[in-house]
C-alpha positions as CSV (number, residue, x, y, z in Angstrom):
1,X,-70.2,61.2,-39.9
2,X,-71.9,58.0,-40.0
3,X,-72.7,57.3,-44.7
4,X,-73.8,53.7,-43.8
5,X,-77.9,54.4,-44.1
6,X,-77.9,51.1,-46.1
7,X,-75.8,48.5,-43.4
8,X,-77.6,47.3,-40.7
9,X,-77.4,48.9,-36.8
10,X,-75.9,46.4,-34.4
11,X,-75.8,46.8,-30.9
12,X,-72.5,46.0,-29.1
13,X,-72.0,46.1,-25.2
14,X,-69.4,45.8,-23.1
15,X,-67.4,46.8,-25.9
16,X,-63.8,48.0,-26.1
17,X,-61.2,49.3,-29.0
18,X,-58.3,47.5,-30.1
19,X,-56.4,47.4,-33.4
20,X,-56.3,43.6,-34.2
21,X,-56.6,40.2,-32.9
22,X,-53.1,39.8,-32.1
23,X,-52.5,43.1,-30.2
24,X,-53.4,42.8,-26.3
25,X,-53.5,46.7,-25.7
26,X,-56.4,49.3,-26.0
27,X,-56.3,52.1,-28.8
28,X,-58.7,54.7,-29.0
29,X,-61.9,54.5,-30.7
30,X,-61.2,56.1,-33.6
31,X,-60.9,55.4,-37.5
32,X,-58.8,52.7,-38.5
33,X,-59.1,50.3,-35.1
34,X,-61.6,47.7,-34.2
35,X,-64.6,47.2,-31.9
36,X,-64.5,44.4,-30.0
37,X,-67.5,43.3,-27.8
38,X,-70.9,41.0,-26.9
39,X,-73.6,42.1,-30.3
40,X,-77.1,41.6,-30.4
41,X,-79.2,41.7,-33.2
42,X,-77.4,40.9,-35.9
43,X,-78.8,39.6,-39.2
44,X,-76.6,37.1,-40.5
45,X,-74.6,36.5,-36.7
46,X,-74.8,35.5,-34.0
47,X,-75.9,37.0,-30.5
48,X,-72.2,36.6,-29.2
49,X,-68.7,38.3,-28.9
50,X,-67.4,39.4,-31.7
51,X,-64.0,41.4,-33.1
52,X,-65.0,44.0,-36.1
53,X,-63.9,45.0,-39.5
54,X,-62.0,48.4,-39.4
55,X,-64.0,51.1,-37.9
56,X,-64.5,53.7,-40.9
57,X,-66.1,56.5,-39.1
58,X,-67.7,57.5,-35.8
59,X,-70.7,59.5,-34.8
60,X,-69.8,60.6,-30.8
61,X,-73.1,62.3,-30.7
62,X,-75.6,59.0,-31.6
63,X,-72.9,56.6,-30.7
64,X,-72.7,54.4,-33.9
65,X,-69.7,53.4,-35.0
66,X,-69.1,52.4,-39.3
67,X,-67.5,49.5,-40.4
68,X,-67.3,47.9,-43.7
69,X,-70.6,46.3,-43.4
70,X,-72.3,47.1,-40.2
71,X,-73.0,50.3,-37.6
72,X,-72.9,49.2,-34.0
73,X,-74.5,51.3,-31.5
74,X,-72.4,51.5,-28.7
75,X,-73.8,50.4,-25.4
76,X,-72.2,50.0,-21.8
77,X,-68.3,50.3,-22.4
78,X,-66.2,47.3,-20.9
79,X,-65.2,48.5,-17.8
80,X,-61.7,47.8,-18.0
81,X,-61.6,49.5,-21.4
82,X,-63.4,52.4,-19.5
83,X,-60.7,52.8,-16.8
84,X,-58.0,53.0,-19.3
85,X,-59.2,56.2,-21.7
86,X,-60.1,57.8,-19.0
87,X,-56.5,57.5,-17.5
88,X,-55.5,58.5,-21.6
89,X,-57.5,61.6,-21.4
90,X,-56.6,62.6,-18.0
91,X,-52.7,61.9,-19.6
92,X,-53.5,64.4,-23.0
93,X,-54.8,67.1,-20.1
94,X,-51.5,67.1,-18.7
């Protein structure tokens, strides 16, 4: 559940998860990790790539992801990113 009605909504394509900038490997999008991605519309940023504060919740139905000071709406999911949780979920099936 998304408590962030006072941060700003931030759109984010081609966006992926990881957990930091030193860590070359996907996680899944869930608390605790990081967005990174291309945003658009942000107030004080910006048009550009950026790497996230911790994500602190997650909405699947709207697509907005928390952070400490912004909510990105998710957009088009990098495609690479894409590839690899669908090959997670198809492992967690098995």
């Amino acid at each position: 559940m998304i408590s962030g009605a006072d941060k700003p909504i931030v759109r984010i394509e081609n966006w992926s998860v990881v957990s930091s900038v030193v860590f070359a490997g996907y996680r899944s999008l869930e608390p605790g990790q990081r967005l990174v991605g291309d945003v658009f519309g942000h107030k004080s940023l910006s048009d550009g790539f950026i790497l996230t504060s911790v994500i602190l919740s997650i909405d699947p139905v709207t697509g907005l992801v928390e952070t400490a000071n912004t909510v990105y709406q998710l957009g088009k999911v990098n495609q690479d990113y894409g590839r690899w949780a669908s090959m997670q979920e198809k492992a967690d099936a098995a």
